[in-house]
C-alpha positions as CSV (number, residue, x, y, z in Angstrom):
1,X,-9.0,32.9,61.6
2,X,-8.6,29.6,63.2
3,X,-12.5,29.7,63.8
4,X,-13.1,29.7,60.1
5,X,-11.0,26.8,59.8
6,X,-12.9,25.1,62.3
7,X,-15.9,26.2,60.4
8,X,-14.8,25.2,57.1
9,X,-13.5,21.5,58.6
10,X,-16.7,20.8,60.0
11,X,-18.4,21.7,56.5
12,X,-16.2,19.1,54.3
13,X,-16.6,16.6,57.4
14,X,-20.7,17.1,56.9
15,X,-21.2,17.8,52.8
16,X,-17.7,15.2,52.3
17,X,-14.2,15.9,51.0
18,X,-13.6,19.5,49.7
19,X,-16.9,21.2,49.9
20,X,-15.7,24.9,49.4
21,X,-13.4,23.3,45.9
22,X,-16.6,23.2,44.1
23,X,-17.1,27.1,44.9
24,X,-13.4,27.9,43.7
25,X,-14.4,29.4,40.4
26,X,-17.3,31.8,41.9
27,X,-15.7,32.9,44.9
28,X,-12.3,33.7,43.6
29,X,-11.6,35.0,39.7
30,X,-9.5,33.2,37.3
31,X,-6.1,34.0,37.5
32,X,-4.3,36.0,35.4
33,X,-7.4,37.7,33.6
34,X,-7.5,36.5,30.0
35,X,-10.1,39.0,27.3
36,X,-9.7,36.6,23.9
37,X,-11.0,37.8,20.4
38,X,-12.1,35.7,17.7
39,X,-11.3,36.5,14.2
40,X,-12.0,34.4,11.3
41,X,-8.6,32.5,11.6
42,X,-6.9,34.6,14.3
43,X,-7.0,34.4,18.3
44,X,-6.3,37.4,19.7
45,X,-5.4,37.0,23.7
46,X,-5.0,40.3,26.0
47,X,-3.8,38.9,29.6
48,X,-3.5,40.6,32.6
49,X,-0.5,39.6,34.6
50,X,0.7,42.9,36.6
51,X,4.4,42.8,38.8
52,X,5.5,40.8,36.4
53,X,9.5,41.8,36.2
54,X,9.7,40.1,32.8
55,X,8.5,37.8,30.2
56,X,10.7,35.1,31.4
57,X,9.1,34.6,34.2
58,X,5.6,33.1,32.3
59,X,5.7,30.0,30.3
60,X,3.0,30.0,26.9
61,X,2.2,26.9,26.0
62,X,0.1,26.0,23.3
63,X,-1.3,22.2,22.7
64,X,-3.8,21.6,20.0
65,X,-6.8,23.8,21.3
66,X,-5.3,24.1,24.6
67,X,-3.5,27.3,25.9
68,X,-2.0,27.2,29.0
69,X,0.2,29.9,31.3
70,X,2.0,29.3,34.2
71,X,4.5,32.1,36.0
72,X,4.9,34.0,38.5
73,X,3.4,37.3,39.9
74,X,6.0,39.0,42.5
75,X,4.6,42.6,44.1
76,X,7.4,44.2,45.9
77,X,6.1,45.6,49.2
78,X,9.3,47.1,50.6
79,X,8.6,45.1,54.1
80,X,5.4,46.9,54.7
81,X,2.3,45.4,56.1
82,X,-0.7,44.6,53.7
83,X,-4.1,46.1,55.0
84,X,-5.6,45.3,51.4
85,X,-5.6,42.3,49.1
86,X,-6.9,42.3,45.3
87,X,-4.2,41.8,43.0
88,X,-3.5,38.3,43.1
89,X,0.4,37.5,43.4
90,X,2.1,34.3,44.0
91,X,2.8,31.3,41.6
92,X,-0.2,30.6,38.4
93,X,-1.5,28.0,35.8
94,X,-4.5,28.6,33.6
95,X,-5.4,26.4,30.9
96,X,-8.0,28.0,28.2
97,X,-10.0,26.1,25.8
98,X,-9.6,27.7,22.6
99,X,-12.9,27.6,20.0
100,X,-10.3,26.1,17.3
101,X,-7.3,24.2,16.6
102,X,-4.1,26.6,16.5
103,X,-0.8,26.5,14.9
104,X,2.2,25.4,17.9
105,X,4.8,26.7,15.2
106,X,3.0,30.6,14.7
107,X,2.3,32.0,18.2
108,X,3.5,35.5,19.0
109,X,3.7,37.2,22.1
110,X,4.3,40.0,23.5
111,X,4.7,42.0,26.9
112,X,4.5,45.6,27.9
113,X,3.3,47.2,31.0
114,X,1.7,44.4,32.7
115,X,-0.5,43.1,29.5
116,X,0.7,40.1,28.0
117,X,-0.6,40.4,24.4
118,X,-0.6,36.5,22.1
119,X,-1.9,35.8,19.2
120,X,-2.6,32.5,17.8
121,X,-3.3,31.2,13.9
122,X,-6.1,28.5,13.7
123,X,-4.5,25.5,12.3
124,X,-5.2,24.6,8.9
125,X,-5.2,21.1,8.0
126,X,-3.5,19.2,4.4
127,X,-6.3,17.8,4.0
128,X,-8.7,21.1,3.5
129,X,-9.9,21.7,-0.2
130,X,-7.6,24.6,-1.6
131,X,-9.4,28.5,-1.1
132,X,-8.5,31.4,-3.0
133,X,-6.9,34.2,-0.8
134,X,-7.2,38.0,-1.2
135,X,-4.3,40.1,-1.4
136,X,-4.6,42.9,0.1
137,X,-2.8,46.5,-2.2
138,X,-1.0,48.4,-0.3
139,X,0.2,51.3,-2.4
140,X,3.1,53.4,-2.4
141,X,2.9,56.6,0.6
C-alpha cells in the first residue's frame, strides 16, 4: 500500500497537483446511482442508496435546475473483516443537473428498501402564455 502512495506522489510531483483528481469520474462511479426519466413536465428520479437506516439520514435539495443529495451510507459489518468492497458506504454529495427548471415547493420523495424514489415538477413561469389542459375521466368502478 505505501508503495502506491509513493507511486501516486511521484505522479502529481511529475504531471503537477492532483493528477489522478482528473480520473475521479472514470475510475470510481458516481455515488449514490441516480436513473432519471424525463416526462413532458415531470422528473422522475430512482436513486440507489442501500444501508440506508432511514430517510433522515439524506438531505434533498432542490435549487433552480440543481438537485443535490448528501447523507450517509452505514453497512453494519458485525466486527468482521471485509475481504470485498463494492457497495460504496461512508458520508455523500451529488449535485445533478436537471434538463429544466423545477418547482422547490412540489418535490416528493419517497424511500423503500434502499431506492430513494423523487419526483420533481418543471417550473412554470407567470410569464408563459396561458395552455389549455386535458382532464383526464375517470369513471365510476
Amino acid at each position: 500500500m505505501n508503495q502506491f502512495k509513493d507511486w501516486k506522489t511521484n505522479l502529481d510531483r511529475f504531471f503537477g497537483q492532483d493528477f489522478w483528481g482528473d480520473f475521479d469520474g472514470m475510475m470510481k462511479p458516481a455515488v449514490p446511482a441516480i436513473n432519471m426519466y424525463q416526462y413532458d413536465n415531470e422528473l422522475l428520479c430512482f436513486v440507489n442508496i442501500p444501508g440506508m437506516n432511514h430517510p433522515k439520514n439524506v438531505d434533498v435539495l432542490v435549487d433552480h435546475s440543481t438537485l443535490t443529495l448528501s447523507g450517509k451510507i452505514e453497512i453494519n459489518n458485525r466486527g468482521g473483516h471485509q475481504i470485498k468492497s463494492e457497495i460504496a458506504d461512508g458520508s455523500f454529495e451529488r449535485s445533478i443537473d436537471l434538463p429544466f427548471p423545477v418547482r422547490h415547493d412540489k418535490v416528493e420523495a419517497t424511500y423503500k428498501h434502499g431506492l430513494l424514489v423523487i419526483q420533481l415538477h418543471r417550473y412554470i413561469s407567470d410569464s408563459t402564455k396561458q395552455r389549455p389542459i386535458t382532464i383526464r375521466h375517470l369513471e365510476d368502478e
